[in-house]
C-alpha positions in Angstrom: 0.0 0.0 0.0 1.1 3.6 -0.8 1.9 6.6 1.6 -1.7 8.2 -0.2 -3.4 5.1 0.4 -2.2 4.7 4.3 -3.1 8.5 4.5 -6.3 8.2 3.1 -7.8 5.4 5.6 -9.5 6.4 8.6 -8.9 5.9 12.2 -10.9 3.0 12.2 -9.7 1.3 9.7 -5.9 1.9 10.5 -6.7 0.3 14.0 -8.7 -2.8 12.8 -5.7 -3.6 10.5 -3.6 -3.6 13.5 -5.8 -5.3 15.6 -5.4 -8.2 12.8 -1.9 -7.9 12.6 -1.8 -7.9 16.3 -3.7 -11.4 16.3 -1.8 -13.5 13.8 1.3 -12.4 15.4 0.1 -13.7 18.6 -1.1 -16.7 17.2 2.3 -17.5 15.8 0.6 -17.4 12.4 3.5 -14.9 11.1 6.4 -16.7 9.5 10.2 -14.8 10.3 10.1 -13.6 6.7 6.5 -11.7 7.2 7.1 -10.4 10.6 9.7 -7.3 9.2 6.8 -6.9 6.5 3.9 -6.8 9.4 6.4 -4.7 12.1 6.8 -2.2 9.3 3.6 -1.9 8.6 2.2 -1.6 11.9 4.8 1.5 12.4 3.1 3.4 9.5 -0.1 2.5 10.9 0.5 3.7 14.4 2.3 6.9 12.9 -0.9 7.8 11.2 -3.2 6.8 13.8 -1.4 9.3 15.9 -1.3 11.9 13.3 -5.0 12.1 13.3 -5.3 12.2 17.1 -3.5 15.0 17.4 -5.3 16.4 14.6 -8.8 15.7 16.3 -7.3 17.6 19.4 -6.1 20.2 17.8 -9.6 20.3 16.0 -11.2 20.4 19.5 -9.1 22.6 21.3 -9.7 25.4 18.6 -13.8 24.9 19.1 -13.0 25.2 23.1 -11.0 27.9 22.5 -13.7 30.0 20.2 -16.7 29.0 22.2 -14.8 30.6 25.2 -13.9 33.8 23.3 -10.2 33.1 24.1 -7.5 33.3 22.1 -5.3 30.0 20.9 -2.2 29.9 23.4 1.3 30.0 22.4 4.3 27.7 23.8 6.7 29.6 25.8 9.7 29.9 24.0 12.3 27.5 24.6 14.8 30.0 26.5 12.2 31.1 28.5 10.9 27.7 29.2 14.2 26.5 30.1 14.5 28.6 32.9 11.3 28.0 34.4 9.2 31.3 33.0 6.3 31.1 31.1 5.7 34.5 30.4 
């Protein structure tokens, strides 16, 4: 499967796939030759599955954050945050 084609699947999907992956290594059903093939794909699943949940919160956090009339906050930056200020 293609980068576009991994992108394009949804949460669900992406997490079903790995739920089966997850299975028939656990049932020993995974010869030595497919495991790289299965632990490879499972990275780009888990990559993209994470991608989108950090999406959704970013998603959510901007609704929060316009139904409270505030404005999106900024990270401190990093010299300030390394010396314990945050403003």
């Amino acid at each position: 499967m293609t980068n576009k084609e991994i992108n394009s699947m949804s949460y669900r999907e992406a997490t079903r796939e790995l739920e089966e992956i997850l299975r028939a290594i656990e049932n020993d059903s995974v010869d030595v030759d497919e495991l790289t093939v299965k632990v490879q794909r499972s990275s780009q699943l888990i990559k993209l599955c994470k991608d989108k949940l950090r999406s959704a919160e970013h998603a959510i956090d901007q609704v929060f954050n316009e139904e409270n009339c505030e404005e999106p906050q900024k990270p401190a930056p990093a010299a300030d945050a390394e010396k314990g200020r945050l403003f």
